[in-house]
MARLUMVO-415166 format. One record per residue (C-alpha): residue in three letters; x, z, y. Coordinates in steps of 0.02 Angstrom, whole numbers, padded with zeros to 5 digits, always signed. Layout:
N
ALAXZY
...
END
This chain:
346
UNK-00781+02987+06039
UNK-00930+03112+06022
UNK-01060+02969+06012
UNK-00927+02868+05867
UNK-00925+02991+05743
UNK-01131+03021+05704
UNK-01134+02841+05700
UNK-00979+02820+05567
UNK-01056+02947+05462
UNK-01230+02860+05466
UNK-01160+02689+05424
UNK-01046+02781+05290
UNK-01193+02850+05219
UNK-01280+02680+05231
UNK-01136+02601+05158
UNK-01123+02711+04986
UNK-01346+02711+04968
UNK-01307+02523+04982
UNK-01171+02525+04831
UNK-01290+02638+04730
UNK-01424+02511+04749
UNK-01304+02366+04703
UNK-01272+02440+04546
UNK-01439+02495+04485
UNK-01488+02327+04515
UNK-01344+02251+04435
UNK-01392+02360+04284
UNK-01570+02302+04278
UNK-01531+02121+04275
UNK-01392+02157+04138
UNK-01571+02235+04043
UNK-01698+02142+04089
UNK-01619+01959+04114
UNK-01449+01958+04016
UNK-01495+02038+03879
UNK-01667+01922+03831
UNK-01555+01769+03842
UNK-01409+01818+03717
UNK-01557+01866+03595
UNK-01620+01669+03648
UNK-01470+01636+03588
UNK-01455+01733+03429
UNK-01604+01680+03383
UNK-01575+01494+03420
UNK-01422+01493+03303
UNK-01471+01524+03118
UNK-01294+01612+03027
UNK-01209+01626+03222
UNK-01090+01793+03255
UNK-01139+01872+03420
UNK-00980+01887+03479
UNK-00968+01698+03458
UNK-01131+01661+03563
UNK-01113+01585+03750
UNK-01177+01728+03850
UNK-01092+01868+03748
UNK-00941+01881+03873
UNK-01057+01897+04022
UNK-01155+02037+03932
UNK-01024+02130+03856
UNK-00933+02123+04021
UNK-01074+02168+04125
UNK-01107+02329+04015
UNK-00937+02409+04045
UNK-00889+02330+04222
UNK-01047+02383+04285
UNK-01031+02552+04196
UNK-00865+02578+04290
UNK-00922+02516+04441
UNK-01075+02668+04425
UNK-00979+02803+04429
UNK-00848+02739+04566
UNK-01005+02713+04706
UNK-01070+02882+04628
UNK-00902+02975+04643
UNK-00903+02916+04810
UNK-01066+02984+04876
UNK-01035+03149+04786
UNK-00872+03148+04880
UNK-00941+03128+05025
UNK-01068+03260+05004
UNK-00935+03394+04964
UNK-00918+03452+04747
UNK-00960+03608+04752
UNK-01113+03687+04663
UNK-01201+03797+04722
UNK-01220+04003+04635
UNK-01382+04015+04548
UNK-01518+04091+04635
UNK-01683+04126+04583
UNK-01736+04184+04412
UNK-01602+04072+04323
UNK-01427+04136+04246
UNK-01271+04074+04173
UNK-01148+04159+04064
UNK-00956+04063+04056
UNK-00818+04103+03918
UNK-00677+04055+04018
UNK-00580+04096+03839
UNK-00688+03952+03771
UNK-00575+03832+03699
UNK-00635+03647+03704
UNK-00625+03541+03544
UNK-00508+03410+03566
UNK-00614+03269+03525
UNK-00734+03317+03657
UNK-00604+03320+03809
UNK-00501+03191+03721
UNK-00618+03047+03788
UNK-00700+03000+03956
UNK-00866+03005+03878
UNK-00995+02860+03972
UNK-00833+02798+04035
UNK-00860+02938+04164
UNK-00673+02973+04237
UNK-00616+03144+04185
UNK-00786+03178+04079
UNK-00903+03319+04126
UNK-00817+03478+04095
UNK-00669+03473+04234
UNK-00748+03534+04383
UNK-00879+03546+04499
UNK-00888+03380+04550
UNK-00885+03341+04367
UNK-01049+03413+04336
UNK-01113+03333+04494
UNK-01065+03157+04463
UNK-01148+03183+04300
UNK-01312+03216+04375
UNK-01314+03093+04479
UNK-01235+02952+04367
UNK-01372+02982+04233
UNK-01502+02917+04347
UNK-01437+02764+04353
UNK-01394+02753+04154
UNK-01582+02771+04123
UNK-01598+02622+04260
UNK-01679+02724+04398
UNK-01817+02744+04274
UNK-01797+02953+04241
UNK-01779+03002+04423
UNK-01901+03142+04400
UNK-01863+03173+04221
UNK-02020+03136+04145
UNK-01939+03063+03991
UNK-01871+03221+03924
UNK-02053+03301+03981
UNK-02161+03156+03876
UNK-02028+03218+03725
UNK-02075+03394+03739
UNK-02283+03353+03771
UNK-02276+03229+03599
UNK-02138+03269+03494
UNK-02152+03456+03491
UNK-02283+03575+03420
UNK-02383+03676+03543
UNK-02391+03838+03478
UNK-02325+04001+03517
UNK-02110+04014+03531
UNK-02021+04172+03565
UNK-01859+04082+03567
UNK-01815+03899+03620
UNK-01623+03855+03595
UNK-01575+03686+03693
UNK-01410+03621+03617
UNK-01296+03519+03734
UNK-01414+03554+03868
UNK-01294+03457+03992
UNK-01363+03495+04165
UNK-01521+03567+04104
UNK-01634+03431+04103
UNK-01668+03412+03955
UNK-01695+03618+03962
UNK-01826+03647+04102
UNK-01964+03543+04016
UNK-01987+03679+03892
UNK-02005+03840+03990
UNK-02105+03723+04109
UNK-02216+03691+03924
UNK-02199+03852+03861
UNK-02152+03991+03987
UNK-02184+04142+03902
UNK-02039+04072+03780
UNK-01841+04135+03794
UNK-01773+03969+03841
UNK-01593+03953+03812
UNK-01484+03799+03860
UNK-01313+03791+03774
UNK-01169+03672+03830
UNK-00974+03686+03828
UNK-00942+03626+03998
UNK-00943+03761+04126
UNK-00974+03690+04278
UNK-01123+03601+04180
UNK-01170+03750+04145
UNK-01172+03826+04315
UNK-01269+03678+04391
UNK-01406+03685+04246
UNK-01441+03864+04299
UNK-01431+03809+04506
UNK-01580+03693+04480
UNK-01661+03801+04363
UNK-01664+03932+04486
UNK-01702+03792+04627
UNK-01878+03768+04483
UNK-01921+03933+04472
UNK-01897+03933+04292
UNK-01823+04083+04203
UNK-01696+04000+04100
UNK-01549+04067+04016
UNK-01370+03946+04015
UNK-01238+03988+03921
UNK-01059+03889+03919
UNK-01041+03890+03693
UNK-01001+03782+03547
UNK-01170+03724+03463
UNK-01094+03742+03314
UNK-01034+03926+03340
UNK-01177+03971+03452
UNK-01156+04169+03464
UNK-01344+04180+03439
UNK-01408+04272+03327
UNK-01464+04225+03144
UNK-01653+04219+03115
UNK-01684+04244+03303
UNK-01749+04063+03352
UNK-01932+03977+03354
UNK-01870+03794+03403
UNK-01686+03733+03399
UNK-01682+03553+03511
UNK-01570+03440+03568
UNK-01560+03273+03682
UNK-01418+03155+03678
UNK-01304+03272+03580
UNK-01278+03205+03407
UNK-01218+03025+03448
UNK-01089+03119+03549
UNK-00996+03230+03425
UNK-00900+03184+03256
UNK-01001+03165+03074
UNK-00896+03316+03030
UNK-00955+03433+03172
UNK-01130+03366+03139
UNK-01113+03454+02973
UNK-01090+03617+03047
UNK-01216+03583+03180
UNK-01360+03584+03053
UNK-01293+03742+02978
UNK-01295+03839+03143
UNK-01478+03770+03184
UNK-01528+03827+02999
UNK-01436+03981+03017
UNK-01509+04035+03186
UNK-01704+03974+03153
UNK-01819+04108+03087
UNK-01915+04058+02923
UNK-02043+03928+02969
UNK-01949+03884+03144
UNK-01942+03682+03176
UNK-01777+03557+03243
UNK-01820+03436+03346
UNK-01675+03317+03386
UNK-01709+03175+03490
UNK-01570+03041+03490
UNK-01552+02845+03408
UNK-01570+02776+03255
UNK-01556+02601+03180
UNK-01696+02498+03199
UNK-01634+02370+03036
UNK-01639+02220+03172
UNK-01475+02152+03152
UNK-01450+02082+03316
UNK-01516+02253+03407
UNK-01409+02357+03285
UNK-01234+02259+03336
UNK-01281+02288+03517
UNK-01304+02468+03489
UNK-01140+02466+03425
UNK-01056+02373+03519
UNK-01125+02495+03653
UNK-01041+02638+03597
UNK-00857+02539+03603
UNK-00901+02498+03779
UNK-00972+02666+03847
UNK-00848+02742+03765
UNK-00953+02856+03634
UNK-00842+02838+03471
UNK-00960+02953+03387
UNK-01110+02834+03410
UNK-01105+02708+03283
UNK-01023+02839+03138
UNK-01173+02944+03174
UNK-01314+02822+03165
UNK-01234+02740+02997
UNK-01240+02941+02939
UNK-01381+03012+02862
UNK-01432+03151+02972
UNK-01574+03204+02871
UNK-01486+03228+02708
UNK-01353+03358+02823
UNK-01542+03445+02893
UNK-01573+03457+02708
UNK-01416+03537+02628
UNK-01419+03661+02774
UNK-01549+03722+02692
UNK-01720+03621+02794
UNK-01841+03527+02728
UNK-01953+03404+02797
UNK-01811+03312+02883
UNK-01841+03132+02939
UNK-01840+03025+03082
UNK-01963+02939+03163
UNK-01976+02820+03320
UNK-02008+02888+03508
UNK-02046+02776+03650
UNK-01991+02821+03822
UNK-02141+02721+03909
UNK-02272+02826+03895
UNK-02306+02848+03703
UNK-02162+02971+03659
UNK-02176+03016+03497
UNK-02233+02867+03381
UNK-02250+02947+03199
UNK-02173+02815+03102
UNK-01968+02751+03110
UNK-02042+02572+03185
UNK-02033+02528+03371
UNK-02144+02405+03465
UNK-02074+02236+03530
UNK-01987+02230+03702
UNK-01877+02085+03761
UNK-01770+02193+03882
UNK-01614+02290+03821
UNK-01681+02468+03771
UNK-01619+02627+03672
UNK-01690+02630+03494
UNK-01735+02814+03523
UNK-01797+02928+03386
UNK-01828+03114+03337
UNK-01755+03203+03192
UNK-01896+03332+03128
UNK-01859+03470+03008
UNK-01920+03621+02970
UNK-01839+03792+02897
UNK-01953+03877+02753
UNK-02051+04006+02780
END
């Protein structure tokens, strides 16, 4: 028995690396092979719905089964490795309001199809973290997507403040005291235990960043007090309504002169690529998505009170920021990402 159980643990271990593996690569082929062909199609078939197209059911299919199938092989290696995060150490904090209450239409979903969302528990957070490697297709491992948006799509100059809203697990928040460390980072998120793990591997960094478990759109910061107000992700993931509100808090807490910098997706006026964004957001269960892009998120910057509000296109490649709303050709299934940019007066 003493020489069984190493070895049942090693071929466990082997077993759940190998079903991590399976579907990454089942991801990639849904990009890089699946994808191409259905546009073949479309673009074979002058006047033809997509839906009505031969390879739609494999790709539509493929997105959510293989989606589902993600966070079951990660659930199962976090499982394994015992949920429990860590207490921050190092120069990183967190502050929880365990009297927080949680909108409805934020817990009222299994957002990413992720079972019980982010904001239950530890393993919540954890699962999170792991699970959005494999979303980005193994291709963020080391985060240098959310660093090439804070080298090209964001001033360098002096910040006192830097407010990250829906900072998640933070790593979309480290990149900018990493950039700019004599700023007061702040990363802002209503899920706790996201919360708590943001400021674990912030501390694990060495970066002095500040987490805080809050509403974006009732931030508790203070008006006027804020160089930079960011975001990654967050928009496509909350209600037109509460994206209202979210540009008045960002206007309300930036100083005169301070800039937004939202980085997110837009339309891309391709017809094809547009239904498959949408169609995305049914099957990855973001309800938000598709209401948000057909929004018009600058005209909200600008009746908060900004001005200089307008998209324009980022690459994740290597570019980043482009400086125009126009993206160059790829044949693989990609996010049409994109930065909001506004500015409040001096």
């Amino acid at each position: 028995m003493g020489t069984e159980a190493p070895h049942a643990a090693s071929t466990g271990a082997i077993g759940r690396q190998a079903a991590l593996d399976f579907v990454l690569a089942l991801r990639r082929r849904w990009a890089d092979t699946v994808y191409p062909q259905l546009r073949r199609e479309y673009d074979a078939t002058p006047g033809a719905r997509v839906a009505d197209l031969p390879t739609y059911p494999w790709f539509a299919w493929l997105e959510r089964g293989s989606q589902r199938m993600l966070w079951r092989a990660v659930g199962n290696a976090i499982a394994a490795g015992g949920a429990r995060i860590p207490a921050p150490s190092g120069p990183a904090t967190a502050t929880l309001d365990p009297s927080l209450e949680l909108p409805g239409w934020y817990t009222g979903c299994d957002i990413h199809v992720q079972p019980g969302g982010v904001w239950r528990d530890d393993a919540s957070a954890l699962v999170y973290e792991l699970g959005a490697r494999l979303v980005m297709l193994g291709e963020n491992d080391d985060y240098a997507f959310h660093r090439l948006f804070v080298a090209t799509a964001v001033p360098q100059r002096p910040y006192r403040r830097i407010v990250d809203f829906g900072c998640g697990f933070g790593k979309s928040t480290w990149p900018f005291k990493a950039a700019f460390p004599a700023a007061d980072v702040i990363g802002i998120d209503l899920s706790a235990p996201c919360v708590r793990l943001a400021a674990r591997r912030a501390g694990e960094r060495g970066l002095a960043v500040h987490f805080r478990q809050a509403n974006a759109v009732a931030s508790g910061l203070e008006s006027g007090s804020t160089d930079l107000v960011t975001s990654t992700m967050l928009v496509h993931e909350m209600p037109v309504a509460e994206l209202e509100r979210l540009f008045v808090e960002a206007a309300r807490v930036l100083a005169p002169g301070g800039l937004l910098r939202f980085l997110d997706f837009q339309r891309t006026g391709d017809v094809f690529r547009d239904f498959a964004m949408a169609e995305h957001g049914s099957r990855n269960n973001e309800p938000f998505m598709p209401p948000m892009m057909a929004a018009d998120l600058a005209a909200m910057a600008r009746r908060a009170g900004l001005v200089d509000a307008r998209w324009v296109a980022f690459d994740e490649r290597g570019d980043g920021r482009l400086g125009e709303l126009a993206w160059p050709a790829r044949s693989e299934w990609h996010f049409p990402w994109a930065v909001l940019e506004a500015e409040k007066p001096a």
